[in-house]
C-alpha positions as CSV (number, residue, x, y, z in Angstrom):
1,X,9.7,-86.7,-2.0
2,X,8.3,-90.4,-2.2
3,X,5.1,-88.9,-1.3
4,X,5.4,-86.0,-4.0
5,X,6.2,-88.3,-7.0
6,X,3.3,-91.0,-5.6
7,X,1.2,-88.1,-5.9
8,X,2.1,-87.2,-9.8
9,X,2.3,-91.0,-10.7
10,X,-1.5,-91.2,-9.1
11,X,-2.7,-88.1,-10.8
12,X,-1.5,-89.0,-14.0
13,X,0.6,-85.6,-13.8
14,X,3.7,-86.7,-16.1
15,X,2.1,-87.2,-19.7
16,X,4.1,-89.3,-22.5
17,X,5.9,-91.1,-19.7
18,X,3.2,-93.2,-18.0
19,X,4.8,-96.0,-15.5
20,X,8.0,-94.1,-15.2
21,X,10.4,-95.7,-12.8
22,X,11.8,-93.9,-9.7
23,X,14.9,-95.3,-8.0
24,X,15.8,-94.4,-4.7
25,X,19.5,-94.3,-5.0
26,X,21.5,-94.1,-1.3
27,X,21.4,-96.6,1.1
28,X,21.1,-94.3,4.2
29,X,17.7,-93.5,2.7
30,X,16.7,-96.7,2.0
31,X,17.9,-97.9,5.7
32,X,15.4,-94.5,7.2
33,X,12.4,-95.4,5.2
34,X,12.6,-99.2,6.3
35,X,12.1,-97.6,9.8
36,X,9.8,-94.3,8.7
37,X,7.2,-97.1,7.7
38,X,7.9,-99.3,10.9
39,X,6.6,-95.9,13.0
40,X,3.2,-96.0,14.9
41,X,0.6,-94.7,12.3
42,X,-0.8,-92.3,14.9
43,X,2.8,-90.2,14.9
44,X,2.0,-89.0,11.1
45,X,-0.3,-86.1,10.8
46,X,-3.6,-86.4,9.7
47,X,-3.6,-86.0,5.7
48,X,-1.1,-89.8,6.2
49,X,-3.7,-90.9,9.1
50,X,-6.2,-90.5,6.3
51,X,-4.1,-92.3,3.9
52,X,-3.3,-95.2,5.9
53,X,-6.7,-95.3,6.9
54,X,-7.3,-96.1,3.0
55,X,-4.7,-98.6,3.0
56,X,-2.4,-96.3,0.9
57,X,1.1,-96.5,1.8
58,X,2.2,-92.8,0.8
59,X,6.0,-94.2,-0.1
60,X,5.2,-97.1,-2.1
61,X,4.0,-97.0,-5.5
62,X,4.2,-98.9,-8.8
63,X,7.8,-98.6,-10.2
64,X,9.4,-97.7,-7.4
65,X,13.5,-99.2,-7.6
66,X,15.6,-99.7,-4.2
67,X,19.0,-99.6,-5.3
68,X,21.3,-101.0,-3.1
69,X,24.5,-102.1,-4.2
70,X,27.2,-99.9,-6.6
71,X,26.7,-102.2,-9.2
72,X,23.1,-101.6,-8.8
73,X,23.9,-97.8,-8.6
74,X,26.3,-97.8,-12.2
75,X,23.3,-99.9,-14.2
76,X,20.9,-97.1,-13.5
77,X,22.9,-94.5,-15.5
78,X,22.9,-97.1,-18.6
79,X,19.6,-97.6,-18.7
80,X,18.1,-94.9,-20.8
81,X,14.5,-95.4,-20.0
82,X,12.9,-91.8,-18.9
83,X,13.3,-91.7,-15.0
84,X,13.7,-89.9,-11.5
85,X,16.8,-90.7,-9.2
86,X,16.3,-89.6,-5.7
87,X,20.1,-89.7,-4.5
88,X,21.4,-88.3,-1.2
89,X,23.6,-85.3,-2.5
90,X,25.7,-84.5,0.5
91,X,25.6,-81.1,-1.6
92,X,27.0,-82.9,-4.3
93,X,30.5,-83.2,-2.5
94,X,30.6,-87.0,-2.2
95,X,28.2,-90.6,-2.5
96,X,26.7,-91.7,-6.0
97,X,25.1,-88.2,-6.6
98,X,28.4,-87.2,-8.2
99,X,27.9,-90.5,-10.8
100,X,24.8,-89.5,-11.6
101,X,25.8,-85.6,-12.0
102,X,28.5,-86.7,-14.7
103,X,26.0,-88.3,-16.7
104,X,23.7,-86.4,-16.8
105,X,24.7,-83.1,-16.2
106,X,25.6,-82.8,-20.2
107,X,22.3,-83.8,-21.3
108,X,19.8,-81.2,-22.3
109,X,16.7,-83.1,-21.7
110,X,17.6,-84.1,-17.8
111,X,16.4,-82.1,-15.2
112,X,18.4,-81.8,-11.7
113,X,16.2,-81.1,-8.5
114,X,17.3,-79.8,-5.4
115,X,15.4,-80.2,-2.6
116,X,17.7,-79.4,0.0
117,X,20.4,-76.3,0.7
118,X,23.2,-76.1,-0.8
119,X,26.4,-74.1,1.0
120,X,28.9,-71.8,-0.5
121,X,31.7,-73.5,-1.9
122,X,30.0,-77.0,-2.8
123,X,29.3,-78.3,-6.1
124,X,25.7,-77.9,-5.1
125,X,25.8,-74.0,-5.1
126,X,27.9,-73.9,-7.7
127,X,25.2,-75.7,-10.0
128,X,22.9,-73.3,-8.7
129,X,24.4,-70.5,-8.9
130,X,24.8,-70.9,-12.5
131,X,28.3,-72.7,-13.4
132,X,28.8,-73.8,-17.1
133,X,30.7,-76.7,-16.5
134,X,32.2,-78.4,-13.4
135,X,34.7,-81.2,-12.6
136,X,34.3,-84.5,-11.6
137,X,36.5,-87.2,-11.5
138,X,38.9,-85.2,-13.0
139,X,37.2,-84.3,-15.6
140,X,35.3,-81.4,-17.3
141,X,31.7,-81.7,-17.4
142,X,29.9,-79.0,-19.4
143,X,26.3,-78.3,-17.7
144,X,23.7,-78.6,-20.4
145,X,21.0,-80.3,-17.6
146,X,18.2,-77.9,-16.3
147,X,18.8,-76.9,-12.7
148,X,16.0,-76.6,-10.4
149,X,15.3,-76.6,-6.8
150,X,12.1,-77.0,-4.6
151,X,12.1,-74.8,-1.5
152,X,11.0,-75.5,2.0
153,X,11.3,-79.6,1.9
154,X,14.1,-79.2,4.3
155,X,14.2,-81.5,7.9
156,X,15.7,-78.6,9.5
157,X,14.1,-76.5,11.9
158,X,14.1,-72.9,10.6
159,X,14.4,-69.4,12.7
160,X,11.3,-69.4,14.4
161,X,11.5,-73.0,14.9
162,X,14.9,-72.6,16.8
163,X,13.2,-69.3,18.7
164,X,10.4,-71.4,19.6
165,X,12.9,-74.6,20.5
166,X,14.9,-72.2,22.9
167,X,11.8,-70.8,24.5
168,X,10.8,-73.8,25.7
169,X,13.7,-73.7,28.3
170,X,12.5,-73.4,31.8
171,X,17.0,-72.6,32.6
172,X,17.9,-71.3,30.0
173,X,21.5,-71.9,29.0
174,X,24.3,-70.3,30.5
175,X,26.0,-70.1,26.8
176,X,24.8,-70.7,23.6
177,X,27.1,-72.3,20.9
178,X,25.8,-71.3,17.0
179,X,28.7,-74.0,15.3
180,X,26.0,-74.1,11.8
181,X,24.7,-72.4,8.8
182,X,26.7,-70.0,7.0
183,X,28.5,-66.8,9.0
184,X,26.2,-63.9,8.2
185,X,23.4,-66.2,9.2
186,X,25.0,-67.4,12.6
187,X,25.7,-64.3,13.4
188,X,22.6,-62.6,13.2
189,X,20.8,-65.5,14.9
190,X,23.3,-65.0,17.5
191,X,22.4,-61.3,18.1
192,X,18.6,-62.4,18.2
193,X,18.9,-64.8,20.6
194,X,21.2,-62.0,22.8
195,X,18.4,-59.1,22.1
196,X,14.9,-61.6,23.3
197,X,16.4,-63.9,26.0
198,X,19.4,-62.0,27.0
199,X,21.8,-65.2,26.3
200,X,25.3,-65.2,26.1
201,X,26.0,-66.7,22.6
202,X,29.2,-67.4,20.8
203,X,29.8,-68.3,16.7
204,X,33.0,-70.6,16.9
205,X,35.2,-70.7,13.8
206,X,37.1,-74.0,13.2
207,X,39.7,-74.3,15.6
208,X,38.4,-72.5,18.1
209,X,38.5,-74.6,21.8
210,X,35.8,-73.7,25.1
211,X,36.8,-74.8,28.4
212,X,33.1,-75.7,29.6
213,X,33.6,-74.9,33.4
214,X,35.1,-71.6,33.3
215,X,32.9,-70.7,30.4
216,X,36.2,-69.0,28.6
217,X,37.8,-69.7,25.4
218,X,40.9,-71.6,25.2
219,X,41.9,-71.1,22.1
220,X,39.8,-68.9,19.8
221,X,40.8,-68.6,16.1
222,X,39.4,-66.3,13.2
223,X,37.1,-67.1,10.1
224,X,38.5,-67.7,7.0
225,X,36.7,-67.0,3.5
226,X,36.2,-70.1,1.8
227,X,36.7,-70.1,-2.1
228,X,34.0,-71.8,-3.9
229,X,35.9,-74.9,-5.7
230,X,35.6,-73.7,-9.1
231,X,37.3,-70.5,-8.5
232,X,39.9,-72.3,-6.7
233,X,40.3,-75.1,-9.4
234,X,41.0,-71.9,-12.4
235,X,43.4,-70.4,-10.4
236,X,45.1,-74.1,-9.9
237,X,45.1,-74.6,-13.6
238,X,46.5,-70.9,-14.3
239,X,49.4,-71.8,-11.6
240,X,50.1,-75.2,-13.9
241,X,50.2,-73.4,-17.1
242,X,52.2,-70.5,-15.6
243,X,54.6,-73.0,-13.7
244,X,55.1,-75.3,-17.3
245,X,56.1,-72.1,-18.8
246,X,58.8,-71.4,-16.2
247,X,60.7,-74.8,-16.1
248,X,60.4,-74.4,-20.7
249,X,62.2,-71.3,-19.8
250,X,64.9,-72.8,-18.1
251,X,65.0,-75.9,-20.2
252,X,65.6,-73.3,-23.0
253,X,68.4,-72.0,-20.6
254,X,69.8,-74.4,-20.4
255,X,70.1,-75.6,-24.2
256,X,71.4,-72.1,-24.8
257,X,74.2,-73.1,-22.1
258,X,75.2,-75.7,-23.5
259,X,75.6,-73.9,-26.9
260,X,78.0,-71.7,-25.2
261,X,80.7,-74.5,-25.3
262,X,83.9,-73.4,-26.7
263,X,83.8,-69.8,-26.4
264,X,86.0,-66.8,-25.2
265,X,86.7,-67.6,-21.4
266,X,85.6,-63.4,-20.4
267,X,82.0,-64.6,-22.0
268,X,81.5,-67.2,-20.6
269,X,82.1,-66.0,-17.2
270,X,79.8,-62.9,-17.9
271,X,76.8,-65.2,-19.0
272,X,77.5,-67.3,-15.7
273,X,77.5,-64.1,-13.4
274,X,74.3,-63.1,-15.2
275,X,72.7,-66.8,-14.4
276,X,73.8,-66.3,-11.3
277,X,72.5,-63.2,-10.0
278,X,69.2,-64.2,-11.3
279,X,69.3,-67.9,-9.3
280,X,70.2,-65.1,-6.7
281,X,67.3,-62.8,-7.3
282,X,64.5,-65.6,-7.2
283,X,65.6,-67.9,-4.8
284,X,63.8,-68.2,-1.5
């Protein structure tokens, strides 16, 4: 991404916005570029060979920001200077990506880039699958922000990748563990790794426990669907509201109880056996 945005600042690809500032915003990423540009030169491929050989350093540039500390990290988001934040988004489920998100995810004229996948049931998916409004920090940000996302810049190896990974195996594995990516995928990457090197594979749900010698499950447990937050946070309000109503019920109950006071003994006793059989009826 460094690279990308050195690219477009040397280009002159942004117009209106010339010098714009880009803060690197995590400190894991800040600590793995330190040592990306400690690496031998030779390891790169040969469009950074050529660049070094120029003396360009392809992840430094002109107004580029290292944030480090959180006070560093709030004084971005109150600066309103036109600028990219490159934050580690852990799909948006935790670190200073979610500050950033609730400030900006209500402004029209911000952008939000992903350059990485996002799983079902994150905030990630959720934003790009199209949610209207999400919560953060407890409260409800409407999304106003365009969402984007740039395919292919991920570190992981993809199908072939892993195909070609396993192929390299002079002994082959005796079982094959698939404990990542989401279940329709594992699964079928299970069945093509049975189908071209005849492996024994297994897709382990959480839970589930292998006894390495014997090659036998221990304890092997079932997949459960995961709700995507949002879904799961409306049916938590709806319980609230339902649940409010209930205990104004009996508070109303109860006033008209207490109205009751003085009369004929045979109503009384008929409005208790009523009160009764209902406590009756819905207790568990």
């Amino acid at each position: 991404m460094l690279d990308l945005l050195r690219r477009i600042k040397t280009e002159g690809l942004v117009k209106g916005h010339d010098g714009f500032p880009v803060y690197v915003d995590s400190p894991l990423a800040n600590e793995a570029t330190a040592i990306f540009l400690q690496s031998d030169p030779m390891a790169f491929n040969e469009n950074m060979r050529e660049l070094f050989s120029k003396g360009i350093n392809p992840l430094v540039f002109p107004d580029l920001k290292i944030s480090v500390s959180a006070d560093e990290s709030k004084a971005i988001n109150f600066d309103e200077t036109p600028k990219v934040i490159i934050s580690a988004s852990g799909m948006c489920e935790a670190g200073r990506i979610r500050h950033h998100l609730k400030h900006n995810l209500w402004k029209k004229e911000s952008t939000v880039v992903f350059a990485g996948y996002q799983a079902n049931g994150t905030l990630g998916r959720a934003l790009l699958d199209g949610a209207k409004e999400v919560r953060l920090f407890g409260e409800t940000i409407a999304v106003e922000a365009e969402i984007a996302s740039i395919p292919g810049m991920s570190g992981h190896a993809d199908k072939a990748g892993l195909l070609d990974w396993v192929s390299g195996f002079e002994k082959k594995p005796q079982i094959v563990f698939i404990n990542h990516g989401e279940d329709s995928v594992a699964l079928n990457f299970a069945q093509t790794l049975r189908e071209q090197f005849s492996l024994e594979t297994v897709v382990p749900f959480s839970g589930t426990s292998y006894d390495l010698i014997t090659g036998e499950a221990v304890i092997k447990t079932e997949g459960i669907r995961v709700e995507k937050k949002e879904q799961r946070q409306q049916r938590d309000e709806r319980a609230v509201k339902v649940f409010t109503r209930l205990m104004s019920a009996c508070e109303k109950l109860m006033r008209v109880a207490r109205s009751c006071e003085g009369m004929a003994n045979k109503e009384l006793a008929k409005f208790a056996d009523q009160v009764d059989q209902l406590a009756d009826k819905w207790s568990r």
